[in-house]
DOTIMI-93304 format. One record per residue (C-alpha): x, y negated, z; residue number from 1; residue in one letter. Coordinates in steps of 0.2 Angstrom, whole numbers, plus 5000, padded with zeros to 4 digits. Example, Ala and Ser with C-alpha at 12.3 -4.5 7.8 and 13.67 -1.06 7.14 Angstrom:
BEGIN
<<5062; 5022; 5039>; 1; a>
<<5068; 5005; 5036>; 2; s>
This chain:
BEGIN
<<5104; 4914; 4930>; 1; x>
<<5093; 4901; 4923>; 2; x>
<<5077; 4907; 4931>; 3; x>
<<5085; 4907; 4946>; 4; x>
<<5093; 4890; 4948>; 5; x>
<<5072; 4886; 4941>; 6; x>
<<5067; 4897; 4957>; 7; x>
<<5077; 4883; 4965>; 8; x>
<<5070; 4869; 4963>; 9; x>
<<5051; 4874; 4960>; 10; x>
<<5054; 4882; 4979>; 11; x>
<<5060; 4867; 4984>; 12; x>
<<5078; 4875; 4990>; 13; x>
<<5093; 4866; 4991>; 14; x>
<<5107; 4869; 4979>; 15; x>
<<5126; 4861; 4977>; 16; x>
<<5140; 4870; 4972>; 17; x>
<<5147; 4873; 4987>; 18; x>
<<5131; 4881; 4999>; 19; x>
<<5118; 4895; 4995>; 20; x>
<<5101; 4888; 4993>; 21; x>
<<5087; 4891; 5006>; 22; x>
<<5076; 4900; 4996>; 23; x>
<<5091; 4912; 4991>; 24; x>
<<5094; 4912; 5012>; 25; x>
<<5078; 4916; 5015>; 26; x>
<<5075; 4931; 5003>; 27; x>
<<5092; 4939; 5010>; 28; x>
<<5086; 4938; 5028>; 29; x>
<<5067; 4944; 5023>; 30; x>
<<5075; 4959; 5013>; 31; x>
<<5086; 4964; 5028>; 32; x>
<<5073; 4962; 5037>; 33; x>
<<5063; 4973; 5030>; 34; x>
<<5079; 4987; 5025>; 35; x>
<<5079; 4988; 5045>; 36; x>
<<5062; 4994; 5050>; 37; x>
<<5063; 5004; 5030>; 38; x>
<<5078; 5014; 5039>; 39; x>
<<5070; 5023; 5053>; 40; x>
<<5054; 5026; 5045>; 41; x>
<<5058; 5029; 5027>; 42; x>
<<5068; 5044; 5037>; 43; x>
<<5050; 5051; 5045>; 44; x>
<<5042; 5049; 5028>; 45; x>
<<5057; 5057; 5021>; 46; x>
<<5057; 5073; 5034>; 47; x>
<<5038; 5074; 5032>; 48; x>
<<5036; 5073; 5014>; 49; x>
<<5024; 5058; 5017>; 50; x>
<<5028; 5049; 5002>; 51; x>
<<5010; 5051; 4995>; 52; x>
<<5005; 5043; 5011>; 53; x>
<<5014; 5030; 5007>; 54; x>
<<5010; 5028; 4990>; 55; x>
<<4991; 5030; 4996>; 56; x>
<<4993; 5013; 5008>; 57; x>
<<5002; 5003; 4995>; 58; x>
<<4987; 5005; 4983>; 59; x>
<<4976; 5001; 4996>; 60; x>
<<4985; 4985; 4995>; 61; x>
<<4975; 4978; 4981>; 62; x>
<<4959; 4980; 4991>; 63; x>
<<4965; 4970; 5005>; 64; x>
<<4973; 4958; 4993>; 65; x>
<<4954; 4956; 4985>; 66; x>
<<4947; 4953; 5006>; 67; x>
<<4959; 4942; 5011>; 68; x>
<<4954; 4932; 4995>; 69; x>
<<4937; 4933; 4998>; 70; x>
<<4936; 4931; 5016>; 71; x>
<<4951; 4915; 5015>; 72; x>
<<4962; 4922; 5027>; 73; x>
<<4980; 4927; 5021>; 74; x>
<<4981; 4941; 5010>; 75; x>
<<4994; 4949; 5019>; 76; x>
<<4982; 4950; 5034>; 77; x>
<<4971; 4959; 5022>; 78; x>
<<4982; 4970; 5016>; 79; x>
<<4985; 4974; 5035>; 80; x>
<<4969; 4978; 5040>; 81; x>
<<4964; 4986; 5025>; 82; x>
<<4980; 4998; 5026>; 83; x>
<<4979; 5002; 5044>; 84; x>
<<4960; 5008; 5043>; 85; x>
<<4968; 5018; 5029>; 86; x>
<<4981; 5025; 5041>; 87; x>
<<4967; 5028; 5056>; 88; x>
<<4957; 5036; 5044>; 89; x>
<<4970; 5051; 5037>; 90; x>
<<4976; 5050; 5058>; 91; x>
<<4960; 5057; 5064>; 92; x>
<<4955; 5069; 5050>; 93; x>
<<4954; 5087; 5053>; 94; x>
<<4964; 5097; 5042>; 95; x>
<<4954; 5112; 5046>; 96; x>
<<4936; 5104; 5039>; 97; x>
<<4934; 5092; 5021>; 98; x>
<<4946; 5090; 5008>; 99; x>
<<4965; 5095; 5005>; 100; x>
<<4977; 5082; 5009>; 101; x>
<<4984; 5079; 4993>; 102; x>
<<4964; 5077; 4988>; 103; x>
<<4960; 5065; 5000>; 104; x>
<<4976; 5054; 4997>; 105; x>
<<4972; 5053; 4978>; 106; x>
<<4952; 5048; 4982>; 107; x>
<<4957; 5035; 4995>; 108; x>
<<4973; 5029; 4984>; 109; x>
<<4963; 5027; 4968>; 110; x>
<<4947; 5021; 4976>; 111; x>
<<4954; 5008; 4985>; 112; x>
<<4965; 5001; 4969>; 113; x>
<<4949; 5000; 4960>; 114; x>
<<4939; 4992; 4972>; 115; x>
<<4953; 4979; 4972>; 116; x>
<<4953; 4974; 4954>; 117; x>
<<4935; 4974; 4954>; 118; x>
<<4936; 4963; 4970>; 119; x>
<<4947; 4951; 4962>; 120; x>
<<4940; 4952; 4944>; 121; x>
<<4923; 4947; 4951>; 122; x>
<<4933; 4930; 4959>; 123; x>
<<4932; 4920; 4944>; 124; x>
<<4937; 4903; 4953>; 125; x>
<<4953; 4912; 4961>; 126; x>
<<4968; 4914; 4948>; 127; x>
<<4977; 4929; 4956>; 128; x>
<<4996; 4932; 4950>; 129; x>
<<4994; 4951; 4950>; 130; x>
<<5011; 4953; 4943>; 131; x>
<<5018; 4944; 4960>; 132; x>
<<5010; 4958; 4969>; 133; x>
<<5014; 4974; 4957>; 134; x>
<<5033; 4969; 4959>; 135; x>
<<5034; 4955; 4975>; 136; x>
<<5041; 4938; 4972>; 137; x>
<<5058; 4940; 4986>; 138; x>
<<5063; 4922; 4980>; 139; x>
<<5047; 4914; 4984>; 140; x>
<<5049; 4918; 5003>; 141; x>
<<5044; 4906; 5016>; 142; x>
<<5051; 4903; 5034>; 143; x>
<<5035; 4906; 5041>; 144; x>
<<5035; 4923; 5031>; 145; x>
<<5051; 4928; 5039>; 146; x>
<<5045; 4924; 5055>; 147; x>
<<5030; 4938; 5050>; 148; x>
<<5045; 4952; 5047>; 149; x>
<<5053; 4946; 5062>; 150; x>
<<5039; 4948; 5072>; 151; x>
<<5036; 4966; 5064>; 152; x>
<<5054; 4971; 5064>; 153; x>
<<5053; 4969; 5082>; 154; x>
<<5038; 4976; 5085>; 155; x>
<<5040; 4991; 5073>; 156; x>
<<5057; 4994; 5080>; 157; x>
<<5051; 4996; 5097>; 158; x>
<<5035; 5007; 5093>; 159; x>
<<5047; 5018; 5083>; 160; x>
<<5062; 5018; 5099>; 161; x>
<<5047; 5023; 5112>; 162; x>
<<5040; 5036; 5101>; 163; x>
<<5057; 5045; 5094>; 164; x>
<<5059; 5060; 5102>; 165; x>
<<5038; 5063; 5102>; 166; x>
<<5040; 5060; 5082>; 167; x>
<<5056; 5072; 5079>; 168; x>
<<5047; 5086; 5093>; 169; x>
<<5030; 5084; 5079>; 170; x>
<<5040; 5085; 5063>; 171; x>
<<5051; 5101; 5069>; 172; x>
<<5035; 5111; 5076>; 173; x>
<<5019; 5103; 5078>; 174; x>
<<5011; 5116; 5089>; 175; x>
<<5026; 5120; 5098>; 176; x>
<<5026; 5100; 5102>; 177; x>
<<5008; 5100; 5106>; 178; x>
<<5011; 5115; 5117>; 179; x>
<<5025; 5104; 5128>; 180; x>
<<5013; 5091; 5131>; 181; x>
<<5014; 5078; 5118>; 182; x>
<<5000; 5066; 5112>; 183; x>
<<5000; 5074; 5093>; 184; x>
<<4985; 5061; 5089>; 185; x>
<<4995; 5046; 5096>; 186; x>
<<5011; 5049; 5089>; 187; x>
<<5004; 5052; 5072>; 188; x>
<<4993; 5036; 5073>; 189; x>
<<5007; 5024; 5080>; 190; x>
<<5016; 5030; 5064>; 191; x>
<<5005; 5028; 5053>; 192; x>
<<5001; 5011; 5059>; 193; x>
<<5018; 5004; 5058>; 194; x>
<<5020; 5014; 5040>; 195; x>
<<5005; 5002; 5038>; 196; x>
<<5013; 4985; 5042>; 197; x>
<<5027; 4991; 5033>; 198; x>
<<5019; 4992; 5018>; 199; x>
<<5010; 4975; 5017>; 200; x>
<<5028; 4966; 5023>; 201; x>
<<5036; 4975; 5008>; 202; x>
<<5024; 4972; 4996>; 203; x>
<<5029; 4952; 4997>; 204; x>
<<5045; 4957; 4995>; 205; x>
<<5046; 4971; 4979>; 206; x>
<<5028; 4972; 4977>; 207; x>
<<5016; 4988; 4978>; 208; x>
<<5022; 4998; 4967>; 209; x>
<<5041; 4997; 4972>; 210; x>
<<5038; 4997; 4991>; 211; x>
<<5038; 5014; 4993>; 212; x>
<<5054; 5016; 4985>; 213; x>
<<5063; 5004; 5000>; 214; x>
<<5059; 5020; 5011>; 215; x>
<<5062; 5035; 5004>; 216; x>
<<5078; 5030; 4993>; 217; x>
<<5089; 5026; 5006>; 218; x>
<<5083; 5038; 5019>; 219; x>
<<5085; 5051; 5004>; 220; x>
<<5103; 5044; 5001>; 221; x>
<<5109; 5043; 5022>; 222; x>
<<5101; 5061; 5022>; 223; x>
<<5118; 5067; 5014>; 224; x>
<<5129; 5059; 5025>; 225; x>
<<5122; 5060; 5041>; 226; x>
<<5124; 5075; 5052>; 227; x>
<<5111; 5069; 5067>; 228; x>
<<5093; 5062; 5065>; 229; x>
<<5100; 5044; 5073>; 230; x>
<<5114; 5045; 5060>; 231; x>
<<5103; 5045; 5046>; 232; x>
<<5090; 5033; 5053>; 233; x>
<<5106; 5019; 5055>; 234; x>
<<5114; 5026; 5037>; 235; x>
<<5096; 5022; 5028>; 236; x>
<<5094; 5004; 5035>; 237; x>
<<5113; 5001; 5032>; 238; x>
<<5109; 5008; 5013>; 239; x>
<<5095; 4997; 5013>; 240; x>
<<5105; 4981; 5017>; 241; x>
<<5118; 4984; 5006>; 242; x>
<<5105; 4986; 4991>; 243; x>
<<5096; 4971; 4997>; 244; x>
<<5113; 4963; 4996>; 245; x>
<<5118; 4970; 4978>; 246; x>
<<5102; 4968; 4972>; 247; x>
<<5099; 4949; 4973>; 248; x>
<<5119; 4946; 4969>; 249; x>
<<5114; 4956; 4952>; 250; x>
<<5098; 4946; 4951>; 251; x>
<<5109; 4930; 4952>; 252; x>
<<5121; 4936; 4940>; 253; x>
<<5112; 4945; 4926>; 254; x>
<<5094; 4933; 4928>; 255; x>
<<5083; 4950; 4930>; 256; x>
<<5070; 4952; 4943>; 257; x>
<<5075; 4952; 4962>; 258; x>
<<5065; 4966; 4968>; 259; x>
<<5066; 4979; 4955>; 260; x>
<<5085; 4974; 4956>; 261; x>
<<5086; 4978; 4975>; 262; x>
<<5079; 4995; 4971>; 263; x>
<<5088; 4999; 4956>; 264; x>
<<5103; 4993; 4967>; 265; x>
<<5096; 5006; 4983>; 266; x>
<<5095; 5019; 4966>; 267; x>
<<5113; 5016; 4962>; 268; x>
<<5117; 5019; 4977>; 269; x>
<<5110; 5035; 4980>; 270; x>
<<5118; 5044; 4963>; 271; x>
<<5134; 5036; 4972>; 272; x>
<<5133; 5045; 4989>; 273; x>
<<5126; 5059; 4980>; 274; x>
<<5142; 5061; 4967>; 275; x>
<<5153; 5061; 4984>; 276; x>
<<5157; 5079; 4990>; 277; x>
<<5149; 5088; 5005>; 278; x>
<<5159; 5087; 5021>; 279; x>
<<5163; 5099; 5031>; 280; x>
């Protein structure tokens, strides 16, 4: 716990024995936050075996980390830019022409990593805390930060509410869904795009390489217990809270890191709903 109570003061948070200090205030909200917009579309991601999607976008992260450096705007900006040309890019490729999927996914992820360490290597002035990024720094989070999530909670909610129905119509049948009229190329491109924004909020948060865990373990875990798509897409942000809530209550306790503790915590979890019998 001593790293914690360090976290405290360096952050500037209040502490006394009787009330939770801001910074802890402010990485519960930010991690509910983000567990609400993860639920819905960790479900989508989950039901359309997207999860090297995801992983593609939040390697993409380090590019846009190395141009929002370069260019002195906010990295997270970067990391939106960078991950939403990602997401337009796979939206409007062709399946029937180029390279496979899975291929493309790989060259993009990959490509886009690299170019990102070169990026920031060649930035000898900057010193960059790359293991804030890999793993998210959840304690260091701002107000003006949760203001961002808020915004894209909001957002991101109301994109996925107005496309619903388009989405579960694309993921059951997507010709048969193109035949009743709907816009394949917009649905999958608002998707994507959130998918996008997602990432680079999660990335404060648990860093790249755990982000895409926040949407596919508890989706994965609500999957079991839910018997209609809304079920599930309210289980998974549930699952996320609680995880975001036993994760930082471990971190506290036992002084290890808060996000790999919030996904370990979602991990748990899913064994937990997974031991229980099948209803019905």
């Amino acid at each position: 716990m001593s790293t914690v109570m360090a976290n405290a003061h360096r952050k500037g948070g209040r502490m006394n024995e009787w009330l939770i200090p801001d910074f802890l205030w402010h990485a519960l909200l930010g991690g509910i936050g983000i567990a609400l917009l993860a639920g819905p579309l960790g479900c989508f991601v989950v039901w359309r075996r997207m999860a090297y999607f995801g992983e593609t976008l939040a390697h993409s992260s380090f590019l846009g980390i190395g141009l929002g450096l370069l260019l002195h705007l906010e990295p997270m900006l970067g990391v939106i830019a960078v991950a939403a040309t990602t997401a337009v890019l796979l939206a409007r490729r062709n399946p029937a022409e180029g390279l496979a999927e899975d291929t493309l996914l790989g060259l993009l992820a990959h490509t886009s990593l690299a170019l990102g360490l070169v990026l920031l290597a060649l930035m000898e002035h900057l010193r960059v805390d790359l293991f804030s990024y890999l793993f998210g720094d959840i304690l260091a989070l701002r107000a003006q930060e949760l203001l961002w999530i808020a915004v894209a909670d909001v957002l991101g909610l109301a994109v996925l509410a107005r496309i619903w129905h388009g989405l579960l119509a694309l993921t059951v049948h997507e010709e048969l869904a193109a035949v009743e009229g709907r816009h394949i190329m917009a649905l999958r491109l608002a998707f994507m795009l959130v998918l996008a924004v997602f990432v680079a909020l999660a990335m404060k948060l648990v860093g790249i390489l755990l982000a895409v865990a926040l949407l596919i373990i508890p989706a994965a875990g609500a999957r079991r217990l839910a018997q209609t798509p809304l079920q599930m897409a309210f289980g998974a942000a549930a699952i996320g809270v609680l995880a975001t809530v036993l994760g930082l209550a471990s971190s506290l306790h036992l002084d290890t890191p808060a996000g790999p503790s919030i996904v370990v915590a979602a991990a748990g979890l899913f064994l937990l709903i997974r031991a229980l019998p099948r209803r019905g």
